[in-house]
C-alpha positions in Angstrom: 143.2 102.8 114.8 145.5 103.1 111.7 148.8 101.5 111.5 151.8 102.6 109.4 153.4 100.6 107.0 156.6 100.6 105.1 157.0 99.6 101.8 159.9 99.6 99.7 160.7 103.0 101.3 157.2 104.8 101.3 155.2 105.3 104.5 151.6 103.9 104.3 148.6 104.2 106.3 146.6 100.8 107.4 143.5 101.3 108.2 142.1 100.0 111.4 140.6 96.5 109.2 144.1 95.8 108.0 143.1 96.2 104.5 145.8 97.7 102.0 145.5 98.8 98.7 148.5 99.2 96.3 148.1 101.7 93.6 148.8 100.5 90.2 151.8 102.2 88.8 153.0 99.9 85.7 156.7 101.8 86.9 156.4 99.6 90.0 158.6 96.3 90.0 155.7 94.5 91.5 153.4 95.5 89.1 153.6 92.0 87.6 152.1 90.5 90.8 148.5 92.5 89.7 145.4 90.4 89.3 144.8 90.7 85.2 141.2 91.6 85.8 140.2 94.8 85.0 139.2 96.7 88.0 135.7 98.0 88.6 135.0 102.1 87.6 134.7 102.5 91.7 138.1 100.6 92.2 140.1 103.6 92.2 142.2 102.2 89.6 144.2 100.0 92.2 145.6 96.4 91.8 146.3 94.0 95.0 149.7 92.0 95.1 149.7 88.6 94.7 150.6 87.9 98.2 147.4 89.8 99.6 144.2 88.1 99.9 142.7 90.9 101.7 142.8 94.6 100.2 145.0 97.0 102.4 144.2 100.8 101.9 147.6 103.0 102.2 148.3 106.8 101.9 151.5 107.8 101.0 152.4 111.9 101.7 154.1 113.4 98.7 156.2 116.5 98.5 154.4 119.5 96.4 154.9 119.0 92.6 155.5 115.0 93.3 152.6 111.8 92.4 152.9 108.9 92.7 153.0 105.0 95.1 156.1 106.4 96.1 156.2 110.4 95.2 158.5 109.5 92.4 156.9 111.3 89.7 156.8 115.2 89.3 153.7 117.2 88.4 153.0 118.2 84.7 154.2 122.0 84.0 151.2 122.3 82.1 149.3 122.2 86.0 148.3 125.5 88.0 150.8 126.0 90.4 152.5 122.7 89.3 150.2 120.7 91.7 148.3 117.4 91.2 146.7 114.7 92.7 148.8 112.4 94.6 147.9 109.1 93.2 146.7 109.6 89.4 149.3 113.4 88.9 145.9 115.2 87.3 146.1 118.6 87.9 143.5 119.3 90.2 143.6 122.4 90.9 143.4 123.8 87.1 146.1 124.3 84.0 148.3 127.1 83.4 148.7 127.7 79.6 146.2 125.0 78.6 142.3 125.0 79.1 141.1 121.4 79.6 141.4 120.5 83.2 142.4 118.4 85.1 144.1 116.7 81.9 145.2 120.2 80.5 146.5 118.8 77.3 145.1 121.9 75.1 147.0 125.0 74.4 145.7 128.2 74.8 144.7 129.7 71.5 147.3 132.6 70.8 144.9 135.4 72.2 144.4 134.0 75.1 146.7 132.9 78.7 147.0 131.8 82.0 144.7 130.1 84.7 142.7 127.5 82.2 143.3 130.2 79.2 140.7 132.1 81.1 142.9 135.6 80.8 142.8 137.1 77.2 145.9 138.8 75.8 146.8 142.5 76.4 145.7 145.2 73.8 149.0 146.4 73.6 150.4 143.3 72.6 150.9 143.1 68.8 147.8 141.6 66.8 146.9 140.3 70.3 149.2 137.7 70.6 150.7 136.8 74.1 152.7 134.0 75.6 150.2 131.7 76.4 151.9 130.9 80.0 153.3 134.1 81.1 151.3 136.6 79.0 154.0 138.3 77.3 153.4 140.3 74.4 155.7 138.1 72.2 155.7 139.5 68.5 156.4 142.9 70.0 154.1 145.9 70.7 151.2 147.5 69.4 151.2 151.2 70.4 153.9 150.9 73.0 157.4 150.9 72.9 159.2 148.5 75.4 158.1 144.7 74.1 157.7 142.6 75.6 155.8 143.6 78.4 154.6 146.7 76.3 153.4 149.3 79.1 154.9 152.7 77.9 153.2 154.5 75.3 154.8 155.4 71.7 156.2 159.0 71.8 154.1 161.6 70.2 154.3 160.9 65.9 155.1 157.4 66.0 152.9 154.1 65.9 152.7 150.8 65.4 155.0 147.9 66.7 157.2 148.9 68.8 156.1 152.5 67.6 159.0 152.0 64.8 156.3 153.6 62.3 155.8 157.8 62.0 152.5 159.5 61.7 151.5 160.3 58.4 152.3 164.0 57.0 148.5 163.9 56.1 147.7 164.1 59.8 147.1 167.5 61.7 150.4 168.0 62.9 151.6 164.7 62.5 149.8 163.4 65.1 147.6 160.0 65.0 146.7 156.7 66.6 149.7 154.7 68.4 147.7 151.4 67.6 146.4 151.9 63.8 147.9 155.0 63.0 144.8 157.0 61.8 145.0 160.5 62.0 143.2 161.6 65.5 143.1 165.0 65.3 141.9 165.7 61.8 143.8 165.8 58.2 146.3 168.2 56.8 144.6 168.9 53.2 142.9 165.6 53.2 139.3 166.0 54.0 138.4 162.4 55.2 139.3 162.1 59.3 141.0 159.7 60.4 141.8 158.1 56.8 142.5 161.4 55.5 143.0 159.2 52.2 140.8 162.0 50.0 142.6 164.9 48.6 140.9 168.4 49.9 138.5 169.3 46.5 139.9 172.3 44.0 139.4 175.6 46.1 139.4 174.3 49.7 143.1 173.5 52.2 144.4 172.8 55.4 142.9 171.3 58.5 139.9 169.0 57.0 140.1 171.2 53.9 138.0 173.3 56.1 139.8 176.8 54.2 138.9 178.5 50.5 141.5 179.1 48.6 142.5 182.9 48.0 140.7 184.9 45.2 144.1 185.8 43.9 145.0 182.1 43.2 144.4 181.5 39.7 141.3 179.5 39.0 140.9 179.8 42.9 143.6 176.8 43.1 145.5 176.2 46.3 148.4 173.5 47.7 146.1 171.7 50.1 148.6 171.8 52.8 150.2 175.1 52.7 147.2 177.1 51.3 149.8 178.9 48.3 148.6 179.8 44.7 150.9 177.4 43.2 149.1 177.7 40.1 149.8 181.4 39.4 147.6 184.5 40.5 144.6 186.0 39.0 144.3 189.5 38.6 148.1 189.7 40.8 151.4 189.0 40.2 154.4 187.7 42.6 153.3 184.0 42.9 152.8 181.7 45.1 152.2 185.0 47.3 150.0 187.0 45.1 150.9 190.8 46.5 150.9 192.7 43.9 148.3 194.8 41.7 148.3 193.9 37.7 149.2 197.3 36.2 147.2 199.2 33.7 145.4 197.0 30.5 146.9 194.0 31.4 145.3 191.1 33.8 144.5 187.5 34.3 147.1 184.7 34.8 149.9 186.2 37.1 148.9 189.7 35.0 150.6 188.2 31.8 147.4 189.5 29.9 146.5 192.4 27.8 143.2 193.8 27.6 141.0 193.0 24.7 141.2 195.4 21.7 137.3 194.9 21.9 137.5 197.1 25.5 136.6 200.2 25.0 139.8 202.3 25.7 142.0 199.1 26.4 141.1 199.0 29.8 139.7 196.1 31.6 139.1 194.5 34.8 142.4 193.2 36.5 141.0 189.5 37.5 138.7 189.1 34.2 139.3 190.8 32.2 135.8 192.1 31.4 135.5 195.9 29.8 134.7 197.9 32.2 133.9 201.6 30.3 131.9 198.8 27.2 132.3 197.4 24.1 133.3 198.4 20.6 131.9 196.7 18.2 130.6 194.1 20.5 127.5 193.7 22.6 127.2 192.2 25.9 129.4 194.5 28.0 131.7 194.3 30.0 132.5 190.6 28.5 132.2 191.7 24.9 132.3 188.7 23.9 129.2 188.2 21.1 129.3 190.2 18.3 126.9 192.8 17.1 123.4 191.3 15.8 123.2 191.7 11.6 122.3 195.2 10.9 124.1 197.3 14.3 127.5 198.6 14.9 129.2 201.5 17.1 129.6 200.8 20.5 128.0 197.9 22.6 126.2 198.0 19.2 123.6 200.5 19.9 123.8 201.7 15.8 122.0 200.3 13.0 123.3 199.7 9.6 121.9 201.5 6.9 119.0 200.1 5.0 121.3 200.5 1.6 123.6 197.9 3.2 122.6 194.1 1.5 121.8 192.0 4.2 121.4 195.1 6.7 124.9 194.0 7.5 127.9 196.6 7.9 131.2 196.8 9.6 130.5 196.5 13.6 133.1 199.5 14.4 132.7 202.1 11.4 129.0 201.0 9.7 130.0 201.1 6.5 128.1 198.2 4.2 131.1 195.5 4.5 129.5 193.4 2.2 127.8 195.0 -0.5 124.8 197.1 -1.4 121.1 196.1 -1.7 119.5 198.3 -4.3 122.5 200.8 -4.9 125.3 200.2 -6.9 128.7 201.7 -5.0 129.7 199.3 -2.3 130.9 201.0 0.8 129.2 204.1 0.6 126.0 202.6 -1.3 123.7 205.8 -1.9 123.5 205.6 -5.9 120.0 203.6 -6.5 120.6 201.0 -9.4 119.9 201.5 -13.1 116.3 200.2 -14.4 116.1 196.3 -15.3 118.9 195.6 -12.5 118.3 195.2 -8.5 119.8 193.4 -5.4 123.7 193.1 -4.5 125.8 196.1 -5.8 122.9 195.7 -8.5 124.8 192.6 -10.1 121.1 191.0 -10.9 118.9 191.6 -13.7 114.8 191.8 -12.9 112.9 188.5 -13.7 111.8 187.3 -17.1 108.5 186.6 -15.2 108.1 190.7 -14.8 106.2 192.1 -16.7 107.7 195.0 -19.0 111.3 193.3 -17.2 110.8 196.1 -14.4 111.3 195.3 -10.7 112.1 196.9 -7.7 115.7 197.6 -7.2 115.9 196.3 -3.4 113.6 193.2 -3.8 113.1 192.1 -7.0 109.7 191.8 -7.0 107.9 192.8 -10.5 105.9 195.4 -9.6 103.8 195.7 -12.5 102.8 191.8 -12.5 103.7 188.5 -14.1 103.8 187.0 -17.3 103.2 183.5 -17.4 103.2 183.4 -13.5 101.2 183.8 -10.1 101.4 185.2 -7.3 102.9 188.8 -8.4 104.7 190.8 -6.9 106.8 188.1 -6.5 105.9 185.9 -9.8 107.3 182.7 -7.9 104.5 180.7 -8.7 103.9 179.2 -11.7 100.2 178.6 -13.3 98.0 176.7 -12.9 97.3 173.9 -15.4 94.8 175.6 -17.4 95.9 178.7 -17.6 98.1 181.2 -18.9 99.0 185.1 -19.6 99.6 187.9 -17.2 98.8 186.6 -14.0 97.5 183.2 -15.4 94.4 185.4 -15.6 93.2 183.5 -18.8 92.1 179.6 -19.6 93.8 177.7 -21.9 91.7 176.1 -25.2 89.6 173.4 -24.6 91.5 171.6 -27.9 94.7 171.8 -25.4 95.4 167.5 -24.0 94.7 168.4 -20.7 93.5 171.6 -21.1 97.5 172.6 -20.6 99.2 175.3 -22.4 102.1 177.4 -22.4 101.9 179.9 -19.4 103.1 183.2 -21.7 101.9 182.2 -25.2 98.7 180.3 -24.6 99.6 177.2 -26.9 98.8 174.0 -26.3 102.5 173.1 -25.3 101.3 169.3 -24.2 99.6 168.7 -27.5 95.6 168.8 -28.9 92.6 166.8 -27.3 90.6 165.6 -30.1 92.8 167.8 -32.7 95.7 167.0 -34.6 98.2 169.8 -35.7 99.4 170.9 -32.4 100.4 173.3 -30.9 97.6 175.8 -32.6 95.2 172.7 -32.7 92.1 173.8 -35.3 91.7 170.8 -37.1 89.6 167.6 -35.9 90.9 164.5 -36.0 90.0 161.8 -39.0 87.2 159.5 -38.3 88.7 156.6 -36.8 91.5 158.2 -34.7 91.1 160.4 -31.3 93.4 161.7 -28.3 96.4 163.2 -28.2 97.4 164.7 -31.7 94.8 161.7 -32.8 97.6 159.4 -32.2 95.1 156.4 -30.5 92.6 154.2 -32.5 89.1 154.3 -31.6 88.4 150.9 -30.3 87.7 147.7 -32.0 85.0 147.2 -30.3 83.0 150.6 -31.7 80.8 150.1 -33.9 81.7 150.9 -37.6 85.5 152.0 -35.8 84.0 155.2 -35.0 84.5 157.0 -31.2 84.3 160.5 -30.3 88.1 162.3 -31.0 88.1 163.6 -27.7 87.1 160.6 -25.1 87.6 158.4 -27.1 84.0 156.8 -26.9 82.0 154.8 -29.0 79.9 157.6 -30.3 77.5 155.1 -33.0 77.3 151.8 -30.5 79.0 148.9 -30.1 80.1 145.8 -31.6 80.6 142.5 -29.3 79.5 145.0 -26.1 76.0 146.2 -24.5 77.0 149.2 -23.0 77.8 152.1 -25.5 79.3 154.5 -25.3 82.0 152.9 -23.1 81.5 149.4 -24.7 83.7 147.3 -21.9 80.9 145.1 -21.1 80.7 142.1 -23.0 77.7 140.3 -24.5 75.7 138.3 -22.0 76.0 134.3 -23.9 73.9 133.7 -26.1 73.8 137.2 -27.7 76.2 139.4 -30.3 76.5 142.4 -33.0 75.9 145.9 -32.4 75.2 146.0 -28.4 74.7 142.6 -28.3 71.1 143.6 -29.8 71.2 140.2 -31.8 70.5 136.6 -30.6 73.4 133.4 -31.6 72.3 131.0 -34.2 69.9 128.1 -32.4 72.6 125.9 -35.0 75.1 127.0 -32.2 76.1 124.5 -30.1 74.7 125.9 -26.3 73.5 128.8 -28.3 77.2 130.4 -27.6 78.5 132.4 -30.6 81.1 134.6 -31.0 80.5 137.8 -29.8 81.3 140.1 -33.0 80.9 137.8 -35.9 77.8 135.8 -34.7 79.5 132.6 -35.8 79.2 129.3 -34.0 82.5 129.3 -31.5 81.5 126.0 -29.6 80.5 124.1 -32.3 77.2 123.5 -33.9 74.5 121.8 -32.7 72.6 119.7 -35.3 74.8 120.4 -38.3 78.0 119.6 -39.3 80.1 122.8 -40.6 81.5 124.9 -37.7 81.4 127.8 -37.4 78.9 128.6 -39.8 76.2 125.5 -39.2 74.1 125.7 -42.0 74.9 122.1 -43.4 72.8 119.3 -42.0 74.2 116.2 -40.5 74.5 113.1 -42.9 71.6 110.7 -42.2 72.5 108.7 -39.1 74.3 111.3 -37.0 73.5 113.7 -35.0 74.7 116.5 -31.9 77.5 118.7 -31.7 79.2 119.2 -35.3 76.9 115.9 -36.2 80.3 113.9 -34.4 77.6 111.1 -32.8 75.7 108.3 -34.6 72.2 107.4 -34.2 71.0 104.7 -31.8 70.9 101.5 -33.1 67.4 101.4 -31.5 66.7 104.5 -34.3 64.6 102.5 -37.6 66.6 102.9 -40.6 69.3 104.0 -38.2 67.9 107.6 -38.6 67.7 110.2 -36.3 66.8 114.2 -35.2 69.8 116.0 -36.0 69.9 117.8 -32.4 68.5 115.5 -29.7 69.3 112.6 -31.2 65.5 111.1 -30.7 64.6 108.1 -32.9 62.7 110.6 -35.1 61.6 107.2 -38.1 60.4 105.1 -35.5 62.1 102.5 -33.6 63.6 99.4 -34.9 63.0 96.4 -32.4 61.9 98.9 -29.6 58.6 100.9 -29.2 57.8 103.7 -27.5 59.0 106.3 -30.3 61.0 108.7 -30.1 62.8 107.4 -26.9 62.7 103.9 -28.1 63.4 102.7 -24.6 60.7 99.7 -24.7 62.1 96.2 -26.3 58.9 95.1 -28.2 57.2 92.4 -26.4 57.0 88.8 -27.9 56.1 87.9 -30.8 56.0 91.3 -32.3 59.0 93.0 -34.2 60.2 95.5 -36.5 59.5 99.0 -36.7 58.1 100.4 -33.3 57.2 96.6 -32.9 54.2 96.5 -35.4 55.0 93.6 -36.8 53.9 90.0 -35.8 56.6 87.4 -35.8 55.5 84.2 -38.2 53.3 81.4 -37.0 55.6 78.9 -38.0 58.0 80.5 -35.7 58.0 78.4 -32.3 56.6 80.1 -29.2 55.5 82.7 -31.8 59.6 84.2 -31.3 61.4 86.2 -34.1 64.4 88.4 -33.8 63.6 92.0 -33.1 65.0 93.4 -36.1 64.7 91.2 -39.0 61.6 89.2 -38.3 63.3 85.6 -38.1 62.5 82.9 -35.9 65.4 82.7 -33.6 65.0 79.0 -32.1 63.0 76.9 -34.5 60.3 76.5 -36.8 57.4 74.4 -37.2 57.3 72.5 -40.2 60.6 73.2 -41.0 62.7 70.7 -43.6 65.6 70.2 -42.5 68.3 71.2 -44.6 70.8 74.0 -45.0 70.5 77.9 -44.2 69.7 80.0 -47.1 70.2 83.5 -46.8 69.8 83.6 -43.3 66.0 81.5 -44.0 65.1 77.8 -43.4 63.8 75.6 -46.6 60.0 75.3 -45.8 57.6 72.6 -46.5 55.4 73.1 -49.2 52.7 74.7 -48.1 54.5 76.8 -45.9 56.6 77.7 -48.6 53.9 78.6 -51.0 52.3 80.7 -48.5 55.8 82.5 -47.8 56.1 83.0 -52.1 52.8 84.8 -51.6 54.5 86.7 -48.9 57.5 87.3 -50.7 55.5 89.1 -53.9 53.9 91.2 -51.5 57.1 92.1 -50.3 58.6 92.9 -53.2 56.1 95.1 -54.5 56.4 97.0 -51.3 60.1 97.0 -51.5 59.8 98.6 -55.3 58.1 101.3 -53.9 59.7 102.1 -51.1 62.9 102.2 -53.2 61.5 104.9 -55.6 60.7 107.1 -53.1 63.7 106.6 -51.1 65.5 107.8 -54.9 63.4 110.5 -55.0 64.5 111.6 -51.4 68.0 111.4 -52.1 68.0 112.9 -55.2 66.5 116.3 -53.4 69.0 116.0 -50.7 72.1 115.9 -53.3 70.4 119.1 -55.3 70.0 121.1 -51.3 73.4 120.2 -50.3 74.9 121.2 -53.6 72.8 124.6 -53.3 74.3 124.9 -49.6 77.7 124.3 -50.5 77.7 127.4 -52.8 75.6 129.8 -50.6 78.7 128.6 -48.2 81.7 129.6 -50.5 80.5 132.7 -51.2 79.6 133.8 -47.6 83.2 132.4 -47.0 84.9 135.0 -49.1 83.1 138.0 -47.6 84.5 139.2 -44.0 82.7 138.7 -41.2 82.4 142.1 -39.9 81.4 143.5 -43.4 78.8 140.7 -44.0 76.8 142.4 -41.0 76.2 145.3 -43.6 75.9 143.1 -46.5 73.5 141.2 -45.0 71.5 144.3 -43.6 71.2 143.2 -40.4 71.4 147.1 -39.8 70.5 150.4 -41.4 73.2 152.3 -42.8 75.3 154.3 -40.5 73.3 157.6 -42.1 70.3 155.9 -40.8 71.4 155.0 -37.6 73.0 157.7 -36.1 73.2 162.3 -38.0 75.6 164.1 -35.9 74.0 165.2 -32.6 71.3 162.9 -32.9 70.7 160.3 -30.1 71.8 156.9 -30.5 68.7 154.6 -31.1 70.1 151.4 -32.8 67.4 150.2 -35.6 67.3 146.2 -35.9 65.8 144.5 -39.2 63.6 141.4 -38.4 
């Protein structure tokens, strides 16, 4: 059985065990007498006083909207229906305005009220927004008039908040949405429901633009809304309205127009003024707008101008020839033909010089008994061709004309002659030598004798220093020269390479010593090209052939003439190593070239060194006077007949030398004649002949 207990004023509950439990309220003056533990998560967030040992549960009974240990506190507004729990004041039965039970500490976001937020605003409130407790539209109304509760509709032509705003004049009878104020029932010369933001296109008005403008607007231009011409009329008068009928020739813009002269009795279409009965002077009825093709006139330009008119062109109304004549020579009227020799406009122009006789037609010009000088006739517009000449370039110019070109009336040669020189008759040949035009050119150097042929220009009697006549631009092959390279170079020349015209050495020379002729031998002891190398030591006498250089006397210390390659073996010396070294030499050893012993001798007395010999003992040394007699009877001999050799070499050089000054003083190209290397030109070559070179061996 429970018990009830007072404390400080509040009525507890005991239960039957006696326990009691004191909530813990830090407001409570006995708060002080809590254990400082912190009580368990199923403790209920209660505390004991220090007195108790034992825990005493007690319920105290608040009034509605109070918590507390002794219903002192009052319930949070921000609870549904103000009510909480009785011990900790959560609202337990939901928040009103705020949307996190039961601690309901969250406003409502502004869209949203009541009950836990749970209610959204009303559409009528403005932008949505409501009290977030009551649900009050509280920035005023969107589409109804009495904020803030916002329940009666804006009156017809306004919107908006609080309907404060009016309908656009754009909408169909100023009528449109009370929220966003769109135009619900169409556009008044817009044509873009509900925005009715795009202006009704040229032509079209009223609801939607869903009406054409009048024909009698001007342009077919309307006002949008009202549907008036209020850019004039077309074809009417009395604008905006448009009533009334243009009168007679006038039309167009509010009838402020007068019909074109063009119309054909100044009448023309009210609205566009188009001629209605035709043109005059003008085509393309009932514009009339283009004028009459060249060559017609009258009305919609049915006439044609008369032949006699120049150009076919005449006066679109009467036909008379406006700008001249063609062939006749009184402009308008033009019906007197032109005098002869004249043609063309008002017969102002004389006939061509081309024409033959200078008669032409009058209307054309063309030369109607053919050209002179020109092609083509009867028009004589083309000049002729190179070649030829006369009346209708019917004849060839002369062969003696450069390039076979003359003039095209007088036949002359009007360039110059081919192979003549007085131009521009051009009868007389060219001098031997020249040729071309007027004979003004050379014949080549390389022609033979300086003679070519006065028209081309070829070498009409061979070559000189080329193989190929008549056109002589091949050069010699090497080795070769003269009169088509017919003749073979000196084997004096160096590489057997000689010049080309001349025949003379133009490398060098090759075993003699005076370039570019190469007739003189090389001095004794040299030898090659222009004799510029001496002989080989190895060579006896230190003598040599002229071109290879070969040991052509023998060998001095060496065998094996000419090459002289071999060193002659021991104990022999001298001349291709016939000689035997002296027994008195030791080891039977001499020098190579002179015969002496080169280490010792037997026998020997010691003594000094006389001209490159040792004093002998006696019997050696009358052996060696024996020797030496022998010797110089040899010596004697050989020294004649070396005098008598060089005594015939001084008289053949001195011979040589004058052969060479003469044949210096004479040209070379005339020395081929004077040396008759050839016949004479009479022999070579009579006019018309065939060429067939003759060559003297």
């Amino acid at each position: 059985m429970k018990e009830i207990m007072l404390v400080f004023g509040v009525l507890y509950f005991m239960p039957s065990d006696g326990s009691v439990r004191i909530p813990r309220n830090p407001y409570s003056s006995w708060f002080k007498y809590c254990i400082g533990k912190s009580p368990s998560r199923h403790s209920h967030d209660w505390c004991l006083p220090r007195h108790m040992s034992q825990p005493y549960y007690i319920h105290p009974v608040c009034n509605p909207g109070m918590y507390g240990p002794f219903c002192q506190l009052k319930c949070s507004t921000h609870c549904y229906g103000q009510t909480c729990t009785k011990y900790s004041g959560q609202c337990d039965k939901g928040c009103m305005g705020y949307d996190n039970p039961p601690h309901c500490s969250k406003k409502c976001r502004k869209d949203f009220w009541g009950k836990n937020c749970e209610s959204r605003c009303s559409t009528n409130c403005l932008d949505g927004v409501c009290h977030h407790v009551t649900g009050t539209c509280v920035n005023g109304c969107s589409g109804f008039l009495d904020p803030p509760k916002c329940v009666t509709p804006c009156l017809a032509g306004t919107w908006g908040e609080n309907c404060e705003i009016k309908c656009s004049e754009d909408c169909h009878n100023r009528s449109c949405d009370p929220r966003i104020g769109q135009c619900d029932k169409g556009c008044n010369g817009f044509s873009d429901p509900p925005e009715c933001s795009t202006v009704c296109v040229e032509g079209t008005w009223g609801h939607n633009c869903r009406w054409n403008c009048s024909n009698k607007c001007y342009g077919g231009l309307c006002d949008s809304v009202s549907g008036e011409c209020d850019n004039g009329c077309d074809g009417f008068s009395n604008p905006p309205y448009c009533d009334k009928v243009c009168g007679n020739g006038t039309w167009g813009y509010d009838c402020q127009w007068n019909c074109s002269e063009n119309c054909y009795g100044g009448s023309c279409d009210s609205v566009s003024g188009a001629c209605l009965d035709g043109c005059e002077g003008l085509s393309n009825p009932p514009d009339c707008d283009l004028e009459c093709d060249n060559g017609t006139w009258g009305l919609n330009c049915q006439q044609n101008c008369s032949e006699n008119c120049f150009g076919r062109s005449c006066d679109s109304k009467s036909g008379q020839c406006s700008v001249g004549c063609q062939g006749f020579r009184n402009p308008p009227d033009c019906d007197i033909v032109c005098d002869n020799g004249t043609w063309g406009f008002n017969c102002q122009w004389n006939c061509s010089e081309n024409c033959f006789g200078g008669t032409c037609d009058s209307v054309s010009g063309a030369c109607l008994h053919g050209c002179e000088g020109f092609a083509n006739p009867p028009y004589c517009d083309l000049e002729c061709d190179n070649g030829t000449w006369g009346l209708n370039c019917q004849q060839n110019c002369s062969e003696n004309c450069f390039g076979r070109s003359c003039d095209s009336k007088s036949g002359q040669c009007s360039v110059g002659c081919q192979g003549f020189r007085n131009p521009p008759d051009c009868d007389i040949v060219c001098d031997k030598g020249t040729w071309g035009l007027n004979c003004q050119q050379n014949c080549s150097e390389s022609c033979f004798g300086g003679s070519c042929d006065s028209v081309s220009g070829e070498c009409d009697n061979g070559c000189v220093g080329f193989s190929n006549p008549p056109d002589c631009n091949a050069e010699c092959d090497e080795g070769t020269w003269g009169r088509n390279c017919q003749r073979t170079c000196s084997k004096n020349c160096f590489d057997k390479s000689c010049d080309s015209v001349s025949g003379m050495c133009d490398s060098g020379c090759k075993g003699f010593s005076n370039p570019p002729v190469c007739n003189k031998d090389c001095n004794n002891g040299t030898w090659g090209l222009n004799c510029q190398w001496n002989c080989s030591e190895k060579c006896f006498g230190g003598s040599c052939d002229s071109v290879s250089g070969e040991c052509n006397n023998g060998c001095d210390g060496f065998s094996n003439p000419p090459a002289c390659d071999k060193v002659c073996v021991n104990g022999t010396w001298g001349r291709n190593c016939d000689l035997t070294c002296p027994n008195y030499c030791l080891n039977n050893s001499c020098d190579k070239n002179t015969g002496q012993c080169e280490i010792q001798c037997l026998d020997c007395i010691p003594g000094p060194i006389l001209n490159d010999s040792v004093v002998l003992t006696r019997e050696v040394k009358q052996a060696s006077e024996q020797k030496s007699n022998t010797s110089i009877i040899a010596v004697s001999v050989l020294g004649i007949a070396a005098g008598a050799i060089v005594l015939v070499v001084v008289v053949t050089v001195l011979i040589k030398k004058i052969r060479f000054r003469r044949s210096e003083m004479i040209d070379p190209l005339k020395s081929l004649s004077q040396l008759n290397l050839y016949e004479d030109e009479e022999s070579v070559r009579e006019e018309g002949d065939e060429y067939k070179p003759i060559r003297r061996y």
